[in-house]
C-alpha positions in Angstrom: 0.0 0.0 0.0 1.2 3.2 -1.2 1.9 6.1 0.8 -0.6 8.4 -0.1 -3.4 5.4 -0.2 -2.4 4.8 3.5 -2.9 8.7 4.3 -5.8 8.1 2.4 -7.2 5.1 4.9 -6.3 6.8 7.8 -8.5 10.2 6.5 -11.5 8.4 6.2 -11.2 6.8 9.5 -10.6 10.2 11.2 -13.2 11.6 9.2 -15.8 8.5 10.8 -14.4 9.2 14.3 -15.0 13.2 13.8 -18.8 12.2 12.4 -19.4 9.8 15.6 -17.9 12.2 18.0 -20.2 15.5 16.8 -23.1 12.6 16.8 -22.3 11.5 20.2 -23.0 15.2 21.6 -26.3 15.2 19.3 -27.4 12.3 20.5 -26.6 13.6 24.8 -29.5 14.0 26.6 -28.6 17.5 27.6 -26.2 18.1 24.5 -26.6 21.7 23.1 -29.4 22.6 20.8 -28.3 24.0 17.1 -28.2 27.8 17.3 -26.1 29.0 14.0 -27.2 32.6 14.6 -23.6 32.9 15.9 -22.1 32.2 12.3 -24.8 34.8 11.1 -27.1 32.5 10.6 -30.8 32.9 11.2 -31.4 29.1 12.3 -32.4 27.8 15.5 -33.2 24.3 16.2 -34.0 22.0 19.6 -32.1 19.4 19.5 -34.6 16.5 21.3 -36.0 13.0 20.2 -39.8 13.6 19.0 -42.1 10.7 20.5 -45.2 10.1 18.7 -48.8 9.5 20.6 -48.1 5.8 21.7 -44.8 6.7 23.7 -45.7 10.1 24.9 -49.5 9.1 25.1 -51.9 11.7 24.3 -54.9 11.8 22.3 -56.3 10.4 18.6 -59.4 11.7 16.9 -60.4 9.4 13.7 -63.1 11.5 11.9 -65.8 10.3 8.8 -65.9 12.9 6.0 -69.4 13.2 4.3 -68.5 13.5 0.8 -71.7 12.9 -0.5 -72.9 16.7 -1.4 -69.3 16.6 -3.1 -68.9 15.8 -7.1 -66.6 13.0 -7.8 -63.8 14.5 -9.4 -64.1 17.3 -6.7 -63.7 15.1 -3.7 -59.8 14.5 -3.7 -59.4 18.1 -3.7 -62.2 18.9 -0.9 -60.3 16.1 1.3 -56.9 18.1 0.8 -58.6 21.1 1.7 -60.3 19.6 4.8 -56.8 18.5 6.0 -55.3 21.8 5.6 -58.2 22.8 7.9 -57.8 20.8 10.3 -53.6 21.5 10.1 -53.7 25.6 10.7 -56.4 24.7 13.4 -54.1 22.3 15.4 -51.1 24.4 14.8 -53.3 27.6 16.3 -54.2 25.7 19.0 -50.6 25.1 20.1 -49.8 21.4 20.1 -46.3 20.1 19.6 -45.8 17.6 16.9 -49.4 16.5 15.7 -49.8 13.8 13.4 -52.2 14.5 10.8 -53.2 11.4 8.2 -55.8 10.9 5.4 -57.1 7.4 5.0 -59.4 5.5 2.2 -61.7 2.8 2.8 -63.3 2.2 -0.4 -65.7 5.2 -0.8 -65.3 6.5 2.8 -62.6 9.2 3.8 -61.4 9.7 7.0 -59.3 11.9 8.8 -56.5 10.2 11.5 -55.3 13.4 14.1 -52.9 12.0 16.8 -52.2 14.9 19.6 -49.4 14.2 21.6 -49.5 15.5 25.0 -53.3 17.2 25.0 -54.9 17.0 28.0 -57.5 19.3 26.9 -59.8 16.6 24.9 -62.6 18.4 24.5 -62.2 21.6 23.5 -59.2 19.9 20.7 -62.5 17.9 19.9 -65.1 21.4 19.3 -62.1 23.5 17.6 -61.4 21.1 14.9 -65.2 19.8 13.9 -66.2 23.0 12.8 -67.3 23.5 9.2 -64.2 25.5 7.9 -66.0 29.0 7.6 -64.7 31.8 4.7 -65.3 35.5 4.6 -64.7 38.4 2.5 -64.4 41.6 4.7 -63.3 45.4 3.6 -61.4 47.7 5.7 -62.7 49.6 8.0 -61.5 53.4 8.4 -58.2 54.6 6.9 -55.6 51.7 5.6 -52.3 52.9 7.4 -49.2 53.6 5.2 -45.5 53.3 5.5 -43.4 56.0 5.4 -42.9 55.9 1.8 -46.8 55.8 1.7 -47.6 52.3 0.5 -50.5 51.3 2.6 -50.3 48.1 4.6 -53.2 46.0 4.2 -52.5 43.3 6.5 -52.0 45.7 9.6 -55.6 47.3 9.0 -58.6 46.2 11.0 -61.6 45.0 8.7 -65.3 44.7 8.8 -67.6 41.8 7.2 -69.2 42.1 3.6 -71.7 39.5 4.1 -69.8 37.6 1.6 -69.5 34.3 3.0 -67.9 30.3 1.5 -72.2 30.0 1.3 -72.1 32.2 -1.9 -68.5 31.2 -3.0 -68.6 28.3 -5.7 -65.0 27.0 -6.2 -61.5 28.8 -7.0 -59.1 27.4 -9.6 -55.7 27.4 -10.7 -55.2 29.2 -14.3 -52.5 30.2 -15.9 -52.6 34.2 -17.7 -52.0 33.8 -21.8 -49.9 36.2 -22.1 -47.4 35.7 -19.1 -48.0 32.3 -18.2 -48.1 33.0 -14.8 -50.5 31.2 -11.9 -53.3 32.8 -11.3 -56.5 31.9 -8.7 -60.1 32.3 -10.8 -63.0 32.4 -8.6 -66.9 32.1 -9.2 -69.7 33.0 -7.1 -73.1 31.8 -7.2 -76.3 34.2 -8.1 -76.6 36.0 -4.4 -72.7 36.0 -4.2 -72.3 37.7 -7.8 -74.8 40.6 -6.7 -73.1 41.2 -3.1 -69.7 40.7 -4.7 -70.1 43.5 -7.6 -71.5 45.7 -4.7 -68.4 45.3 -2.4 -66.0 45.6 -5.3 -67.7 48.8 -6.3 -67.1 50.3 -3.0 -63.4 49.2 -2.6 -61.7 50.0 -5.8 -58.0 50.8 -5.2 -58.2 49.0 -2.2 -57.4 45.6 -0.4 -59.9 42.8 -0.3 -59.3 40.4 2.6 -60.3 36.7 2.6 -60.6 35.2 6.0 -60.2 31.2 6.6 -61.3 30.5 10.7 -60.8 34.6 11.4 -57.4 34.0 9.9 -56.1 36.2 6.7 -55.4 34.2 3.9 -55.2 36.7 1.1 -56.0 40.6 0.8 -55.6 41.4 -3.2 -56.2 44.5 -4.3 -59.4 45.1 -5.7 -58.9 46.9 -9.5 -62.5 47.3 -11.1 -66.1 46.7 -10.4 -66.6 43.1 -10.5 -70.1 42.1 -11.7 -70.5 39.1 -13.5 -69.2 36.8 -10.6 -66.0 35.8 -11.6 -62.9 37.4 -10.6 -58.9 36.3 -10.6 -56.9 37.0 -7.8 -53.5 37.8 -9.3 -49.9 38.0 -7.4 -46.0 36.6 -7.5 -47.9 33.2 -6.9 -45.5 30.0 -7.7 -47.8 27.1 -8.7 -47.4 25.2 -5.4 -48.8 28.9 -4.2 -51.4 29.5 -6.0 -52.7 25.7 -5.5 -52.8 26.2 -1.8 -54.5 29.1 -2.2 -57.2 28.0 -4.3 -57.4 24.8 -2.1 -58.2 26.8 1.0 -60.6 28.9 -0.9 -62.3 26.1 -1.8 -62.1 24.0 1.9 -64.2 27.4 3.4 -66.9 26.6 0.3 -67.6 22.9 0.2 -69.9 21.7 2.8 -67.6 18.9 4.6 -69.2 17.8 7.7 -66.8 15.9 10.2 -67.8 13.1 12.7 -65.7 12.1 15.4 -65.9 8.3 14.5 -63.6 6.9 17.2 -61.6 8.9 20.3 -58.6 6.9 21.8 -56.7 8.5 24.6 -53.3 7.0 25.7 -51.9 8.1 29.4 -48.7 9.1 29.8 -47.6 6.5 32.2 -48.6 3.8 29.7 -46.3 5.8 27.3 -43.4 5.6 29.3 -43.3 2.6 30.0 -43.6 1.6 26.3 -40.0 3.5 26.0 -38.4 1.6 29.3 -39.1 -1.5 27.5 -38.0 -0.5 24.1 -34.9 0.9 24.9 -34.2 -2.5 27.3 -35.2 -4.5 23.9 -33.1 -2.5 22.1 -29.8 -2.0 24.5 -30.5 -5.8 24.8 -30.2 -7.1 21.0 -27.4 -5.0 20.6 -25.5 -6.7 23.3 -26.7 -10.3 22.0 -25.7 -9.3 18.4 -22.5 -8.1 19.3 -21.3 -10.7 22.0 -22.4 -13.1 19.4 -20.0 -11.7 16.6 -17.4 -11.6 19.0 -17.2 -15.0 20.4 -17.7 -16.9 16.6 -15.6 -14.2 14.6 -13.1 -13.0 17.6 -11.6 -10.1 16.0 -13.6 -9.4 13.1 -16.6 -9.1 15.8 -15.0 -6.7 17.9 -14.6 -5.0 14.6 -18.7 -5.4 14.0 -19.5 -4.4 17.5 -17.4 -1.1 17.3 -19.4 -0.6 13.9 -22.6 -1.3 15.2 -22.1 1.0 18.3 -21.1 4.0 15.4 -24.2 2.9 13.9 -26.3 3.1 16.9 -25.1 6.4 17.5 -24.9 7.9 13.9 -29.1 6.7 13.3 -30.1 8.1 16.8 -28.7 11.5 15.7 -30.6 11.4 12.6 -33.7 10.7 14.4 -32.9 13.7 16.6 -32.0 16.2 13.3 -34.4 15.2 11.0 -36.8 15.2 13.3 -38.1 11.7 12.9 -41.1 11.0 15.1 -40.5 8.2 17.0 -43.5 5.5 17.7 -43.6 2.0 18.5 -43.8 0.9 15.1 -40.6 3.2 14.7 -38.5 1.8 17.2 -39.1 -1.6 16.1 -37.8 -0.9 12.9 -34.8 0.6 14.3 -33.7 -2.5 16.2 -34.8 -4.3 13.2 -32.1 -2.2 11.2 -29.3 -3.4 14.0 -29.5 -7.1 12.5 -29.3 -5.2 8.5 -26.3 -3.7 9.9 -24.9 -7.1 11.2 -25.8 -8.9 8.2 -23.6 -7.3 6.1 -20.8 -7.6 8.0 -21.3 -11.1 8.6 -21.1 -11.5 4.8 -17.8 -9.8 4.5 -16.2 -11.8 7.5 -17.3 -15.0 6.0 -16.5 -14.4 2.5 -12.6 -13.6 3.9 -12.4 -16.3 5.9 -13.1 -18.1 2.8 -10.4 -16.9 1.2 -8.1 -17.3 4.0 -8.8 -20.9 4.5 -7.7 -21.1 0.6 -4.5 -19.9 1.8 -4.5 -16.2 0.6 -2.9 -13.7 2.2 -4.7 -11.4 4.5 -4.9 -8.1 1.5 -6.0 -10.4 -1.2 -8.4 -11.9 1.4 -10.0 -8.8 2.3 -9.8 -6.8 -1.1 -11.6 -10.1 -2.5 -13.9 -10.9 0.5 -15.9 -7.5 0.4 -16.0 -7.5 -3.4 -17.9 -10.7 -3.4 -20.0 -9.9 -0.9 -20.7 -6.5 -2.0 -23.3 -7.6 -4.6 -25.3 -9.8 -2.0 -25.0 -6.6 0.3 -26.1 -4.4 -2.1 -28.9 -6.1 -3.7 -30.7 -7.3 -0.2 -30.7 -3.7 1.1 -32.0 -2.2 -2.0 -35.0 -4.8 -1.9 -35.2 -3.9 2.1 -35.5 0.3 0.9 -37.8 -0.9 -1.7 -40.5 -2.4 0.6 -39.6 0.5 2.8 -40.9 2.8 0.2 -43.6 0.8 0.0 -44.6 0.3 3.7 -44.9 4.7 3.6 -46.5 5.3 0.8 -49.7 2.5 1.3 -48.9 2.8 5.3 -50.2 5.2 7.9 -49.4 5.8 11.4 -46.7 3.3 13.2 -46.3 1.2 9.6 -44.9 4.3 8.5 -42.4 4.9 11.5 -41.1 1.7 11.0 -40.5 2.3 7.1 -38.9 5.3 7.9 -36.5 4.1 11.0 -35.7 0.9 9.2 -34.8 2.6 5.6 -32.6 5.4 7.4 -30.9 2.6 9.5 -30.1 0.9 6.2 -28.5 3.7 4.7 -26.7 4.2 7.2 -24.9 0.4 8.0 -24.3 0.9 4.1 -22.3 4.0 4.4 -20.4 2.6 7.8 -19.9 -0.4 5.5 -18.3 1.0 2.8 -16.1 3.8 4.7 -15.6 1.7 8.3 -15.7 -1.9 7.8 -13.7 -1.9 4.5 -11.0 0.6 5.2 -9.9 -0.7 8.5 -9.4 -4.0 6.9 -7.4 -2.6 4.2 -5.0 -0.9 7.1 -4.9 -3.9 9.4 -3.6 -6.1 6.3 -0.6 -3.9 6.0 0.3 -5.2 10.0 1.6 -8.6 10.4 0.5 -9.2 13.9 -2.9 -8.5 13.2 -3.4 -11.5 10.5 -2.9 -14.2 12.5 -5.5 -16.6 12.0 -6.3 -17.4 15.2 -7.4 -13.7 15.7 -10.5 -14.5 13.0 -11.2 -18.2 13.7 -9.5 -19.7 10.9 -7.2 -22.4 11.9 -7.3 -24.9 9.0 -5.7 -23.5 5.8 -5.7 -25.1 2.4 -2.2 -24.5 0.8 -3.1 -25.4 -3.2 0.0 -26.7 -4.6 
C-alpha cells in the first residue's frame, strides 16, 4: 500500500471518528441545541428526540368525511382542503408535533389526528369539527401607510361584507396567456355575484381580505367593479402557491361535515413505559448481536461491534436532526435495522475467511472478500429500501415509523460499510501481527499446490 493510499485510509477513519464524536453530543440527553445565529445564521433548532402518541400518550381523533354533497372528481381536492383545515387549526391551538393522516376505505374518507401530550380533549374535539368557515371583509377606516406611503393592508382592522364560503362556488388554478403566470379564478353563485359587484364597487384601489377560521389568507387588491361573478386573484404566486390558495378557498366553500368516528386517549404512564421497554429491547439485542460476533468471529466481531455501536449512534442523531417521530412501530424498525447492519458484515467476514482458508494472504483476502460480498450486500438492502418505500407510501401511522426508521438505518450500515468496515481491513492487512488466524477463527488453511 502506497503512501498516499495509507494517508488516504487513515483520512476516512478520522473523518468517521469526527462524524461519531459531533453525533455523540447530538445524541446527549442535555447536548446543546443548534443555534447558528452565531455564524450569522438565522437558524435555530432543539435538538430533542420527538415521540409520537403511543410513547408520549396523548390523544387520537379518527373523523368520517361526508363527501356525498361533493362531485366525484371534486372530492380528492375537498379532502386536501379539509386536511389543511384541520392543520392551521391544530397548529393555532398550540400542540407540539401532531400527526395529521388521510385514509381511504373504499368510498369513505377519513381523517387520523394523533395529539401528543393534550390534555385538553374536548375543547381539541369542538375547535377542529367546525365546518371550515370563509369570509370576504373590507377595511374599516383609513388603511395605514408606510413612510414611503404604501398602505399596509394586513395591519388594517376589517369589517364583514356578508360575503361568505355559502355564496363562494370554487376557486381554480389558471395560468394568464400572455405571461404564463399562476393565477386563482374564482366564481360565485347568483346571491354572491350581486353582493360581490356591490363590495368591489365600494373598494376600488383598495385591499380585499379573505378570512379562513378569522385567519387572513389573502387581501388582493381590488382593480374594477366586479359584476358578472368571476374574478382572478393575481400575485407573485408560484404554482405550489397559488394551489394552496385555491385549495383553502375552496375548503371554506364545500360543505364537509366531520364526525368524530372513534376517540382513543393514551396516558402518559402507559407511554413511558412503552419506551423503558423498548430501549431494554433494544440496548439488549445489541449486546446479543454483538457478544455473538465476538465470540464466533473473535476479531472481526470486535470489529462489528465497534461498527454497530457508530451505527447506533450515527441513526439516533438522525432521528434527533431530521426530526423523525419516533412510535412504536418506529423503534421496532430501528432494532430491526441493527440485524441489517450485522448482516452485512457477517457477509464480508465470512466471504474472507473463505479466502483465508484457501490460503491467501490477508490483502487479497480482504480486497476479494468485500468484493464478493458486495453484490449480495447491495442487492438485499435495495430490496429492504424498496419495501420500505412501500410500507410509507400505502402505510399510515406506526407502519410508516417503521418504514422510515428501518430505511434510514439501512442507509446508514451501508455508508459505515463502505467507509468503516472496508478501510480498517485494508490498514490492518498492512500489519503482520494482526493476521494471525487465530485472531478470525481460521485455523485450518488449504495450501493449493
Amino acid at each position: 500500500m502506497s503512501f498516499i493510499k495509507r494517508k488516504k485510509h487513515f483520512i476516512i477513519i478520522l473523518a468517521v471518528l469526527i462524524v461519531v464524536a459531533l453525533c455523540t453530543v447530538v445524541d446527549w440527553p442535555k447536548g446543546p441545541d443548534l443555534d447558528l445565529s452565531r455564524f450569522g445564521i438565522n437558524y435555530q433548532k432543539e435538538l430533542k428526540f420527538h415521540l409520537g402518541l403511543d410513547l408520549q400518550g396523548g390523544t387520537q381523533l379518527i373523523y368520517d368525511l361526508d363527501l356525498s354533497k361533493i362531485a366525484s372528481k371534486d372530492r380528492k381536492e375537498a379532502v386536501k382542503g379539509v386536511y389543511d383545515v384541520i392543520e392551521r387549526r391544530i397548529n393555532a391551538f398550540g400542540v407540539t408535533e401532531p400527526i395529521i393522516q388521510t385514509d381511504s376505505s373504499g368510498s369513505a374518507e377519513r381523517i387520523i389526528v394523533e395529539l401528543p401530550g393534550l390534555k385538553n380533549t374536548d375543547e381539541a374535539i369542538s375547535l377542529i369539527g367546525k365546518t371550515a368557515q370563509l369570509e370576504f371583509k373590507e377595511p374599516e377606516g383609513e388603511l395605514p401607510k408606510t413612510p414611503e406611503g404604501k398602505t399596509v393592508p394586513y395591519a388594517t382592522s376589517w369589517k364583514s361584507t356578508g360575503l361568505t364560503g355559502a355564496q363562494f362556488k370554487r376557486a381554480q388554478v389558471e395560468f394568464h396567456p400572455e405571461t404564463g403566470e399562476p393565477e386563482i379564478k374564482i366564481e360565485f353563485n347568483q346571491e354572491g355575484t350581486k353582493l360581490f359587484g356591490e363590495v368591489t364597487k365600494r373598494n376600488i384601489g383598495k385591499p380585499l381580505a379573505i378570512f379562513l377560521d378569522n385567519e387572513i389568507i389573502s387581501a388582493p387588491t381590488v382593480q374594477t367593479a366586479i359584476t358578472d361573478g368571476n374574478a382572478v386573484i393575481t400575485g407573485k404566486f408560484t404554482v405550489d402557491e397559488a394551489k394552496k390558495l385555491a385549495i383553502q378557498l375552496n375548503a371554506g366553500a364545500l360543505p364537509v361535515p366531520l364526525k368524530l368516528s372513534e376517540q382513543k386517549t393514551i396516558g402518559a404512564t402507559l407511554g413511558q413505559e412503552s419506551v423503558r421497554k423498548s430501549l431494554i429491547a433494544g440496548l439488549l439485542g445489541l449486546l446479543l448481536v454483538a457478544l455473538f460476533m465476538i465470540l464466533y468471529y473473535r476479531l472481526f466481531g470486535v470489529l462489528s461491534s465497534l461498527l454497530l455501536c457508530f451505527y447506533t449512534i450515527i441513526t439516533l442523531a438522525i432521528f434527533k436532526l431530521i426530526p423523525v417521530t419516533l412510535t412504536l412501530g418506529g423503534i421496532a424498525g430501528f432494532i430491526l435495522s441493527i440485524g441489517a447492519a450485522a448482516e452485512a458484515n457477517v457477509l464480508i467476514f465470512e466471504r474472507m475467511r473463505e479466502e483465508l482458508r484457501k490460503g491467501r494472504d490477508f490483502a487479497s483476502a480482504a480486497t476479494d472478500g468485500f468484493r464478493g460480498a458486495w453484490s449480495s450486500i447491495w442487492d438485499s438492502n435495495i430490496v429492504s429500501l424498496i419495501i420500505c418505500v412501500i410500507l410509507y407510501w400505502f402505510g399510515t401511522g406506526s407502519i410508516r415509523g417503521f418504514a422510515v426508521t428501518l430505511a434510514l438505518g439501512i442507509l446508514v450500515s451501508l455508508f459505515l460499510v463502505v467507509s468503516f468496515t472496508r478501510t480498517i481491513l485494508l490498514i490492518l492487512s498492512k500489519y503482520p501481527f494482526w493476521q494471525r488466524p487465530g485472531f478470525y477463527a481460521v485455523e485450518k488453511i488449504e495450501r493449493s499446490e
